[in-house]
C-alpha positions as CSV (number, residue, x, y, z in Angstrom):
1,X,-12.7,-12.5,-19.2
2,X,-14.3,-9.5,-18.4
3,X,-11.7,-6.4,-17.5
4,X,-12.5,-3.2,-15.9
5,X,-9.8,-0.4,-16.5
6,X,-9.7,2.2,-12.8
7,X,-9.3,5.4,-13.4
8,X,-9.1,7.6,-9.9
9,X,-9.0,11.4,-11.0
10,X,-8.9,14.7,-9.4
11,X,-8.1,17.6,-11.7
12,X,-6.8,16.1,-14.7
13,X,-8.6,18.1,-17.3
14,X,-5.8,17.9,-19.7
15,X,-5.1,14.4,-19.9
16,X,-7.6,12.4,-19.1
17,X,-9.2,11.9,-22.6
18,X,-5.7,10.7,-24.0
19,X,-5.9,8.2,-21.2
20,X,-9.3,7.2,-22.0
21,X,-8.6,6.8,-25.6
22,X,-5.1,5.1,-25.1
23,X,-7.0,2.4,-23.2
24,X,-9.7,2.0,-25.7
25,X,-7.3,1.2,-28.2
26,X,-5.2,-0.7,-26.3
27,X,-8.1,-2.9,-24.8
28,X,-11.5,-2.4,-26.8
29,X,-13.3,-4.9,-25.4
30,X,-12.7,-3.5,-21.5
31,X,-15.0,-0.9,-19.8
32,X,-13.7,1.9,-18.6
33,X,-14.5,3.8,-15.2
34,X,-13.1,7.3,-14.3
35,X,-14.4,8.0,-10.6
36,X,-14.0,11.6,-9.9
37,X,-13.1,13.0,-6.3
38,X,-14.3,16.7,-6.7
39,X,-12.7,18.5,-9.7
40,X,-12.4,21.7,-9.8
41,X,-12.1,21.7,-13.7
42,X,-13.9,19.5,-16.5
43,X,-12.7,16.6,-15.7
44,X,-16.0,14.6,-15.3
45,X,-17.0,16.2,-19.1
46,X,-14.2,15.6,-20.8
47,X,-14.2,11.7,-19.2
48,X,-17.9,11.4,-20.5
49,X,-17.5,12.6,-23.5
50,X,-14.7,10.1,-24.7
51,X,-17.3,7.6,-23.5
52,X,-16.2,6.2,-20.1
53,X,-18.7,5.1,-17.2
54,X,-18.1,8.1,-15.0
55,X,-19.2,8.1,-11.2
56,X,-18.5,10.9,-9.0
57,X,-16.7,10.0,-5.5
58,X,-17.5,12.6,-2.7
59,X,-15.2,11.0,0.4
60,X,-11.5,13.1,-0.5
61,X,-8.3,10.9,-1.4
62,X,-7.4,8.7,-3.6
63,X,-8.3,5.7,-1.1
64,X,-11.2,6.3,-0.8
65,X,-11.9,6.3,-4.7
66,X,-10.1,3.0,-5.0
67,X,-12.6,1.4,-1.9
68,X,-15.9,2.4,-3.6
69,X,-14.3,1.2,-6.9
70,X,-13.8,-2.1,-5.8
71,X,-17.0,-2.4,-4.0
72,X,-19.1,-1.3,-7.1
73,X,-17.1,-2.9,-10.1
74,X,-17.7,-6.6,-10.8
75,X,-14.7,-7.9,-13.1
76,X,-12.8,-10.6,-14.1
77,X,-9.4,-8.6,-14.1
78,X,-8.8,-5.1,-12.7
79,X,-7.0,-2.6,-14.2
80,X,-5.8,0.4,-11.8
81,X,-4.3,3.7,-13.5
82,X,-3.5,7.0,-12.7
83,X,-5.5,9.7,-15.1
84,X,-2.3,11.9,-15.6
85,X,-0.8,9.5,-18.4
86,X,2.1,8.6,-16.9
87,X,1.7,4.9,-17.4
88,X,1.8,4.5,-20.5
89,X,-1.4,2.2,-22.0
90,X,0.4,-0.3,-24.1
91,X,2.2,-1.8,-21.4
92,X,-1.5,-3.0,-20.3
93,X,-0.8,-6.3,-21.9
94,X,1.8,-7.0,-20.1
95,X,-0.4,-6.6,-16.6
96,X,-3.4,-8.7,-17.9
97,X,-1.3,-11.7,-18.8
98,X,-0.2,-12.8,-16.0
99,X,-3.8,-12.9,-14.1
100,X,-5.5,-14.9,-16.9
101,X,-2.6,-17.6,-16.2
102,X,-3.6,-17.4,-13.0
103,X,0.0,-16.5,-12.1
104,X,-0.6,-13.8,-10.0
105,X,-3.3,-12.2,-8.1
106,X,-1.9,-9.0,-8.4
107,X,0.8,-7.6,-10.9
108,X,2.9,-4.1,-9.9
109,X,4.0,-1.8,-12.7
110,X,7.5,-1.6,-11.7
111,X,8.9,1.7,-12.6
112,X,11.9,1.7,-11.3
113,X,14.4,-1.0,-12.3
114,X,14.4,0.2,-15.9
115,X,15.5,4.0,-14.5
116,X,13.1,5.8,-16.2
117,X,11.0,6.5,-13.4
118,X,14.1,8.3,-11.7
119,X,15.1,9.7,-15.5
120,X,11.9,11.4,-15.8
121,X,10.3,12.4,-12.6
122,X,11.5,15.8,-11.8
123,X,10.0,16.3,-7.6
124,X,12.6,16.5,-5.4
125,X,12.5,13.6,-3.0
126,X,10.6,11.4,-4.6
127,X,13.3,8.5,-5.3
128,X,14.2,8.6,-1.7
129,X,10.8,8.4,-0.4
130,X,10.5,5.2,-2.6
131,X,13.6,3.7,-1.9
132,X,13.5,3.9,1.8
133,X,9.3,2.8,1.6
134,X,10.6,-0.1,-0.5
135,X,13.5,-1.1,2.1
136,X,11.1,-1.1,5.1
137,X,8.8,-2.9,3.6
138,X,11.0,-5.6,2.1
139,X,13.3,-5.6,5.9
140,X,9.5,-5.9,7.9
141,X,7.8,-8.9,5.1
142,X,11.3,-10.5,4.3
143,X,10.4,-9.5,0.2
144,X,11.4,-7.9,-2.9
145,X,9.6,-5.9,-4.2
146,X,11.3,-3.5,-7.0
147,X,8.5,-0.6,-6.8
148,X,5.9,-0.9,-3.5
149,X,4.1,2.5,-4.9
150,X,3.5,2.4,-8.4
151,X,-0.1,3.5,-9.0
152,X,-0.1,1.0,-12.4
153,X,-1.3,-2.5,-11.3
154,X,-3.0,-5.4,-12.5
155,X,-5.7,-7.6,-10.2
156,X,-8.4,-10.3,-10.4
157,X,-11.4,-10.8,-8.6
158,X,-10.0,-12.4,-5.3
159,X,-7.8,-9.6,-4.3
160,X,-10.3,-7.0,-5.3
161,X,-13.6,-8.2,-3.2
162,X,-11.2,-9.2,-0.6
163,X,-9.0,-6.3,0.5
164,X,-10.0,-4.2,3.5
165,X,-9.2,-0.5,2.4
166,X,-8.5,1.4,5.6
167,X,-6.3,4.6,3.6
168,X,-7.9,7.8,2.3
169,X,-5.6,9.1,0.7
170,X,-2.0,7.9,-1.8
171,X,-1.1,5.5,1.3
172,X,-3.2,3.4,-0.4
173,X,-0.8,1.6,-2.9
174,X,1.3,0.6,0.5
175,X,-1.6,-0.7,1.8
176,X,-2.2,-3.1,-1.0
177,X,1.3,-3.9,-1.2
178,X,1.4,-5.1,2.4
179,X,-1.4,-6.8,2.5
180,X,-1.0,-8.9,-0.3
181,X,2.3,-10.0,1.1
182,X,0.7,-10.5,4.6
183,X,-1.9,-12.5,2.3
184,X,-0.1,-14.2,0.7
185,X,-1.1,-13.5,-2.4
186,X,0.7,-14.2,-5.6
187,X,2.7,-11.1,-6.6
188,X,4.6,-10.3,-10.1
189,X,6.1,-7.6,-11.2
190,X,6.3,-6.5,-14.9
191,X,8.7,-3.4,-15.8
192,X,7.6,-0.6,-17.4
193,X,8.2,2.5,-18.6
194,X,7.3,6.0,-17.0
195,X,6.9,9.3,-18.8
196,X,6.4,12.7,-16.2
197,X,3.3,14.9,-17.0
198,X,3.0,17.0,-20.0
199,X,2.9,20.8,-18.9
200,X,0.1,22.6,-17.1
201,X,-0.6,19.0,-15.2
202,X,0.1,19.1,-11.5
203,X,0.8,16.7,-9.2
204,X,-1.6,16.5,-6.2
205,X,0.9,14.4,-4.2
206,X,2.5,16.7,-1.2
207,X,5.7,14.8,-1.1
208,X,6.4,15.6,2.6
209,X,2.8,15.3,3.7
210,X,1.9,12.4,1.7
211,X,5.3,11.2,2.9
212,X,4.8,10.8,6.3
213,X,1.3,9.4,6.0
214,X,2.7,6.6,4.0
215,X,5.6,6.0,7.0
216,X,2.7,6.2,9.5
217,X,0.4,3.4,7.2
218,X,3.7,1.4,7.3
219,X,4.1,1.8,11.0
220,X,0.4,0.9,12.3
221,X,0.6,-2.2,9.4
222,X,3.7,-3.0,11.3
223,X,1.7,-3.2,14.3
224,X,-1.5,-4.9,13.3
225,X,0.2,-7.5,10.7
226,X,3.3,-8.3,12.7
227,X,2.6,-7.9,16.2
228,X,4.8,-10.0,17.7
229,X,8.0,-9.1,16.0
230,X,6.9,-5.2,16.3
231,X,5.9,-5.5,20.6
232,X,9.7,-7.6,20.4
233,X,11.9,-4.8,19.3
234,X,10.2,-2.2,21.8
235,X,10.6,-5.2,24.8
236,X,14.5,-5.1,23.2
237,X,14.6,-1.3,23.3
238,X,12.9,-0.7,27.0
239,X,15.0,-3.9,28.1
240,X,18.3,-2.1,26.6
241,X,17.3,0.7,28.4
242,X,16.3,-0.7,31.7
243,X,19.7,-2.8,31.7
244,X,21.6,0.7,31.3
245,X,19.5,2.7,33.9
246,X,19.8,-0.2,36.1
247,X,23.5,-1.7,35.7
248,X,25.1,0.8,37.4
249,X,22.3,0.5,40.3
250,X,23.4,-2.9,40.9
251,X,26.9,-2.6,41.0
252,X,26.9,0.2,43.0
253,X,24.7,-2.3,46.1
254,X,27.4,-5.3,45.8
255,X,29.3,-2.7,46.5
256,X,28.5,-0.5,49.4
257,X,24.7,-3.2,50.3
258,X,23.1,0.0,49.7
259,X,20.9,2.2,47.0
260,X,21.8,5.6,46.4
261,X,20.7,6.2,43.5
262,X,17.0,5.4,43.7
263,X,15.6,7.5,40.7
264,X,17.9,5.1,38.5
265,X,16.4,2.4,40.3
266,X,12.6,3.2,39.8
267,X,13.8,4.0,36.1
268,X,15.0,0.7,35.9
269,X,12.6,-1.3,37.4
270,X,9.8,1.0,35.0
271,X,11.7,-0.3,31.7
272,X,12.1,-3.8,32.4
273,X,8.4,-3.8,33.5
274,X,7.0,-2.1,30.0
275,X,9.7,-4.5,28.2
276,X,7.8,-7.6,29.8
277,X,4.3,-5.5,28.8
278,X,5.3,-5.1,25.6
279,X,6.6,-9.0,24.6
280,X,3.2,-10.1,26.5
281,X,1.1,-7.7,24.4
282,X,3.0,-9.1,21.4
283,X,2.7,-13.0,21.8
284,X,-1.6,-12.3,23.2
285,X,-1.8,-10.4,19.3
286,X,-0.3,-12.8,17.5
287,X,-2.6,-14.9,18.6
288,X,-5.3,-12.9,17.5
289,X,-3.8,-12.3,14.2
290,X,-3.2,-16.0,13.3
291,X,-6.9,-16.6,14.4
292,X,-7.9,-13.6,12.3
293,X,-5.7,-15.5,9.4
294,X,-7.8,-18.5,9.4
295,X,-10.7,-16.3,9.3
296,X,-9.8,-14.5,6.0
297,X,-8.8,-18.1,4.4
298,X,-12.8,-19.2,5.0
299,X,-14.0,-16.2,3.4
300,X,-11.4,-16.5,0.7
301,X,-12.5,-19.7,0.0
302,X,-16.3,-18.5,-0.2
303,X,-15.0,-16.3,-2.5
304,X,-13.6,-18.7,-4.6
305,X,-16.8,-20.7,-4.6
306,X,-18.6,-18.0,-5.4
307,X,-17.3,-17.6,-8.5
308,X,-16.7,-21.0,-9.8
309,X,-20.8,-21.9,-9.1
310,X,-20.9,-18.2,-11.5
């Protein structure tokens, strides 16, 4: 089996040859890549000189490292890290093992359920920002997923030649997650542990920036992956809406056979209209996206047929 360890790195002079090395030892048999995304510092020496395949990555955002990654690499198994050394290597292993099973098609380094993620991470925010990602995600795909934006993760071929990156930036990991539910895709999770960054290392994650471009991934995957239950709670909502604009509308012509209050009554009639817009656009995607569903399962079969004739 050939593995490819991904290392996506943007200023992380300090540790990124203690990464490199921790994952030689761990796995000397794997190739390395470190893609960097414009350092400032030595980051792209220091990766080359502890003997990684180092590529430079000119588009900004850690997306947009991972989609030329997985369009240039050809593996067996992926390997996808952060270059900070907060994963620690030797849990490795434990991510491989399940895709040369062929148990799963993609393994999540779950940080959270042993605590040490929320022992050791000192940003403010950050635990709630994962806990209520996790809880929409799991409410919206009817899952349970422990830890939907761990940046430690395990994949084989399949997933990797098959995902369409649309993120730039650390939405990225929410991307994958949802998809591979969507997918169908086998999914495992494997805990592990989490250590924060040594001093001097700086996280380039802007946790209320970052933030709401994750909520704002998870809202427009919403829409293209479950169109029909997402168009359904807005017909609810406008319909809600158009019964309490309009109620009092009604009662007030069995009443006096006459409309005083027109304004409501336009209102009304405006909300039940976009309601009835709203679960038509729904049930005319899901269409779409079921079509589009049988679509990916040809070219995932290709895929597969690919490499068995390989």
């Amino acid at each position: 089996m050939k593995i490819a360890v991904l290392i996506p790195c943007y200023n992380e002079e300090l540790t990124i040859g203690k990464v490199i090395k921790d994952f030689k030892r761990e796995l000397p048999e794997a190739d390395i890549y470190v893609y960097d995304n414009n350092s400032k510092d030595k980051t792209f020496e220091i990766a080359k000189k502890n003997g990684a395949i180092v590529k430079k990555e000119y588009r900004q955002g850690k997306g947009n490292v991972v989609r030329s990654m997985f369009m240039d690499i050809e593996a067996d198994c992926y390997i996808m890290t952060d270059g900070d050394d907060t994963y620690p290597a030797e849990f490795v292993h434990s991510l491989i093992e399940p895709i040369k099973n062929g148990e799963a098609d993609m393994v999540i380094g779950d940080r959270l359920s042993n605590g040490t993620y929320k022992n050791e991470n000192k940003r403010a925010f950050h635990n709630l920002g994962n806990a209520m990602v996790r809880w929409l995600i799991n409410f919206i795909f009817k899952s349970k997923i422990n830890d939907i934006m761990t940046g430690y993760r395990s994949f084989d071929r399949e997933f990797v030649k098959s995902i369409p990156i649309l993120s730039s930036g650390f939405e990225i990991e929410t991307e994958m997650s949802i998809h591979a539910l969507d997918k169908r895709f086998l999914i495992k999770e494997i805990p592990i542990n989490y250590r924060d960054r040594p001093d001097g290392s700086f996280s380039k994650l802007n946790t209320f920036n970052d933030g709401m471009k994750v909520l704002v991934t998870i809202f427009n995957l919403f829409k293209d992956y479950r169109p029909l239950l997402f168009f359904s709670i807005w017909s609810m909502i406008f319909l809600i809406l158009g019964l309490c604009s309009g109620i009092p509308v009604i009662v007030e012509f069995f009443k006096t056979h006459l409309i005083k209050k027109q304004p409501s009554a336009i209102l009304a009639v405006g909300l039940v209209l976009l309601s009835t817009l709203s679960l038509v656009c729904g049930l005319i995607l899901d269409v779409i996206v079921k079509q589009h569903k049988r679509i990916y399962e040809l070219y995932l079969y290709r895929i597969k047929s690919e490499k068995n004739k390989q």
